[in-house]
C-alpha positions in Angstrom: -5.3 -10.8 101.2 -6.4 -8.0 99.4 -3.4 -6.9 97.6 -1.1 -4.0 97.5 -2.2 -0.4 96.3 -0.4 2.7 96.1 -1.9 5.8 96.1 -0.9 7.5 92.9 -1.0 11.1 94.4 1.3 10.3 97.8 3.1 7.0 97.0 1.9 5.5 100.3 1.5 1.7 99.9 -0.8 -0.2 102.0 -1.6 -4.5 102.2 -2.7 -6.5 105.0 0.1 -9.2 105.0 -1.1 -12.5 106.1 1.2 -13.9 107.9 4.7 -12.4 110.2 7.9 -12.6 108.4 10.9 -10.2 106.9 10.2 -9.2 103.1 11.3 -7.0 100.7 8.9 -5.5 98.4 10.5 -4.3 95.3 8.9 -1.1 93.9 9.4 0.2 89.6 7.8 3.5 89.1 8.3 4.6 85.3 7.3 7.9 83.5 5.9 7.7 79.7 5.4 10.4 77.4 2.9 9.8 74.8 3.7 6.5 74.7 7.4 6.1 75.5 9.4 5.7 78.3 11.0 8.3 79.6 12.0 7.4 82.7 12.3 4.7 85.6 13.4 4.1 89.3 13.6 0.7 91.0 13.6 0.9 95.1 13.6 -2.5 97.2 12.4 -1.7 100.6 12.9 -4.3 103.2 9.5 -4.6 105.6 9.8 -6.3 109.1 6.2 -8.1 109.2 5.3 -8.7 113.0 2.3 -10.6 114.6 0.6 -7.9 117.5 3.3 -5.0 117.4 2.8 -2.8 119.4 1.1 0.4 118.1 2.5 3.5 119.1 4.2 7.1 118.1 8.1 7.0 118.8 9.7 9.7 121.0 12.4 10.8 123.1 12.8 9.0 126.5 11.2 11.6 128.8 11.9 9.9 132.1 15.9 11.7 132.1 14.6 14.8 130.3 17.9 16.1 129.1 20.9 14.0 127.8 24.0 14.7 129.2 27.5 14.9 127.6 30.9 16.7 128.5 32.8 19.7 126.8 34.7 18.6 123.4 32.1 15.8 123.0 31.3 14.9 119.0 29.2 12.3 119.6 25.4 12.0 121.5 23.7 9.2 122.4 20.1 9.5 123.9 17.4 6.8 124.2 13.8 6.6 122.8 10.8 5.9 124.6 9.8 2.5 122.5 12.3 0.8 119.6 11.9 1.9 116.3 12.6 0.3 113.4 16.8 0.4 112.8 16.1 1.0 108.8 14.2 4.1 109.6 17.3 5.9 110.4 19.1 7.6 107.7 22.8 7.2 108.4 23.8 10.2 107.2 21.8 11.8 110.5 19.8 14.1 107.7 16.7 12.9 110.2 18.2 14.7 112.9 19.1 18.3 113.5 21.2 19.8 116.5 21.4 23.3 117.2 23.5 25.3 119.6 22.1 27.6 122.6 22.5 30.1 120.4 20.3 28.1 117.9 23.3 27.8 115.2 23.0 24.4 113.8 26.0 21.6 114.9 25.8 20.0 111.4 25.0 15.9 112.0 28.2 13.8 109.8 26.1 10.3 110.6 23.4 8.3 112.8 23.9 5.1 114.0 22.9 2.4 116.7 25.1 -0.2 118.2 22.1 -2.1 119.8 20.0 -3.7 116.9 18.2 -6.5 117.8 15.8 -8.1 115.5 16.0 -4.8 113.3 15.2 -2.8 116.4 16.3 0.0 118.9 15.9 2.0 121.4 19.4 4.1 121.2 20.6 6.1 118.7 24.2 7.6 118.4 25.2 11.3 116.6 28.6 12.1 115.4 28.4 16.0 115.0 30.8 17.8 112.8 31.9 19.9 115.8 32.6 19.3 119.6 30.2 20.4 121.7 31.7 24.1 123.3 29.4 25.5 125.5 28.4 24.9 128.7 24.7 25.6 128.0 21.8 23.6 126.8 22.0 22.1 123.1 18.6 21.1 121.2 18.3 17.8 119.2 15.1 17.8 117.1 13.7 15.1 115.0 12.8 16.2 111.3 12.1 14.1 107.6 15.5 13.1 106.1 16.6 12.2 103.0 14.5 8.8 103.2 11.2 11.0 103.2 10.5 9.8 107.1 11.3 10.1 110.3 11.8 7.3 112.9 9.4 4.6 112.2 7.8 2.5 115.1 7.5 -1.3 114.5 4.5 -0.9 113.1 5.1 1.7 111.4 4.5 5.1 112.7 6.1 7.8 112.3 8.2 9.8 114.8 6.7 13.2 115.2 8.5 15.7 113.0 10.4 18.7 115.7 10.4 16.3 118.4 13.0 17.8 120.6 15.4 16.9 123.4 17.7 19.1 125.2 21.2 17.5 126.2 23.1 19.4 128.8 26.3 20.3 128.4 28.6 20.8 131.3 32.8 20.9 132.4 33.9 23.4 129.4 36.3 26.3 130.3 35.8 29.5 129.6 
């Protein structure tokens, strides 16, 4: 009703939409230099358009305060407190980071969740690069990836950046 803007100095856009539905807003930025183009990127972002979401800030489910998993385990899947949106994670995992107890970083290879439903989640799946070894306490924390965001509420907030949850790691051999 009022239109879209976009703040020149961040790039955050803002409208009020008018009515609930699943868009896609198509977005060309373009550089000039006295007078010519120089430059251009086109992005399309889809935008899931709800009637009375729910607002809230996305987090780790803290009611089982550590996820568990087993010796030689590559993957880790953990549950959020509320959904989030299923676009907002990166599936190259760059929005997570998992370190060791020795804080060593277990590099992330991809993110994923199997339980999408109307573009929304509440558990999300890592494939680490390495099996978990240790039979100690692992840290997964929640950072900006490559998309410029972290997890992203139905409405659209933002995960807090160095959100963390342990995951307990238990039956390896010495």
């Amino acid at each position: 009703s009022i239109g879209v803007n976009i703040n020149p100095a961040t790039g955050v856009i803002t409208f009020i939409p008018t009515s609930q539905m699943v868009t896609v807003l198509c977005i060309l930025v373009q550089e000039f230099r006295n007078g010519i183009q120089v430059g251009s990127i086109k992005i399309d972002i889809q935008e899931n358009i709800k009637a009375n979401c729910q607002n809230f800030i996305p987090g780790y489910d803290t009611s089982t305060p550590v996820a568990l998993a087993s010796c030689g385990d590559s993957k880790v899947t953990f549950k959020l407190n509320k959904k989030v949106q299923c676009g907002s994670i990166d599936p190259k995992g760059t929005d997570f980071r998992v370190t060791d107890p020795n804080g060593w970083a277990v590099p992330v290879v991809y993110a994923y969740s199997d339980s999408c439903v109307a573009w929304l989640t509440q558990y999300i799946t890592l494939q680490l690069y390495l099996p978990l070894c240790l039979n100690d306490t692992y840290y997964v924390w929640t950072k900006k990836g490559n998309d410029l965001n972290t997890l992203i509420s139905e409405c659209g907030n933002p995960m807090a950046e160095f959100d963390t949850l342990p995951i307990a790691v238990s039956d390896c051999f010495d």
